[in-house]
C-alpha positions in Angstrom: -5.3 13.7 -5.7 -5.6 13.1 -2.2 -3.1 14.9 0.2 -4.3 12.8 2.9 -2.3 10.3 4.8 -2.4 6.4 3.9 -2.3 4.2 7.4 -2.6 0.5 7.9 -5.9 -0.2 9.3 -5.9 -0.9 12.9 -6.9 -4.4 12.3 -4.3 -5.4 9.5 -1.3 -7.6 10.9 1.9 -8.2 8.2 4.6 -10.2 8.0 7.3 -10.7 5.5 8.5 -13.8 4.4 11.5 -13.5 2.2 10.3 -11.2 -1.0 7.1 -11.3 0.0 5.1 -9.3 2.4 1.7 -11.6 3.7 -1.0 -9.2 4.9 -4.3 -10.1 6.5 -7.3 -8.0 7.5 -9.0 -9.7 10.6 -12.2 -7.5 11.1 -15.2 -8.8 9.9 -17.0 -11.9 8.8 -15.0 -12.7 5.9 -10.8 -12.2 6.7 -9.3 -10.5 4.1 -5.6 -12.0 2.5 -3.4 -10.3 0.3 0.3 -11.4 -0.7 2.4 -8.6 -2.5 6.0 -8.6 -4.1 7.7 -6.1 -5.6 6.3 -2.7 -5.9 3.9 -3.6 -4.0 5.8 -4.6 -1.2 8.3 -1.2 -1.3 4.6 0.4 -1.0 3.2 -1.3 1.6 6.4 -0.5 3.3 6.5 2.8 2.5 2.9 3.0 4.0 3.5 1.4 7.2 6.4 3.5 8.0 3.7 6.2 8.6 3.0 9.9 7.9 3.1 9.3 3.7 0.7 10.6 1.3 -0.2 8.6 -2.3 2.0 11.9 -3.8 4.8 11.0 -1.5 5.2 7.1 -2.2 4.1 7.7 -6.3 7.1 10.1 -5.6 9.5 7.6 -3.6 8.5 4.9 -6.3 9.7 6.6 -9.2 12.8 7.2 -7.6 13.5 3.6 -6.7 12.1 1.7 -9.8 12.4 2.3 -13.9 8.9 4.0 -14.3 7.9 7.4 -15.3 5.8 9.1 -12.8 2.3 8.7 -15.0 2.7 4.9 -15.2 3.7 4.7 -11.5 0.8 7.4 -10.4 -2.0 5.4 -12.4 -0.5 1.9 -11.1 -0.1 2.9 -7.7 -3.0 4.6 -7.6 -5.3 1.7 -8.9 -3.1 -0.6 -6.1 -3.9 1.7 -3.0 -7.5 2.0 -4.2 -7.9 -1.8 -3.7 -6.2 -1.4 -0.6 -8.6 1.3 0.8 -11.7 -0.5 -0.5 -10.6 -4.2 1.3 -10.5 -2.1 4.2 -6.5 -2.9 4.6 -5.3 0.5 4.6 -7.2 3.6 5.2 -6.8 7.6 4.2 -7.1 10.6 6.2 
């Protein structure tokens, strides 16, 4: 596991529309669109608030939601992968 920190890319811009939190990566050819709910959201949020490792929102996620830590790690995990490879959030 990575003890790095998780940061928004400097090119992502959010915005939440009810439940849902819109997020769209601008650099490049090709813009990059995502919609998330639910967990999701809660760990988009928990990202953007800054300073939070993947052990820290795994951590913060159990806490909020019914899951056990290894669904939430593997789940979260595979979610924040995604994130890092569309180039939406970065680690380090």
């Amino acid at each position: 596991m990575s003890h790095a920190e998780l940061a928004i890319a400097e090119d992502a811009i959010s915005t939440r529309i009810e439940d849902e939190v819109l997020v769209l990566g601008t650099e490049g050819e090709d813009p990059r669109y995502i919609g998330l709910r639910g967990v999701g959201t809660r760990i988009w949020e928990l990202i953007e608030q800054g300073g939070q490792t993947r052990e820290e929102v795994i951590s913060q996620i159990v806490s909020e939601f019914d899951v056990d830590e290894a669904t939430a790690s593997a789940d979260a995990n595979g979610f924040i992968d995604s994130l890092v490879e569309r180039g939406i959030i970065r680690e380090g």
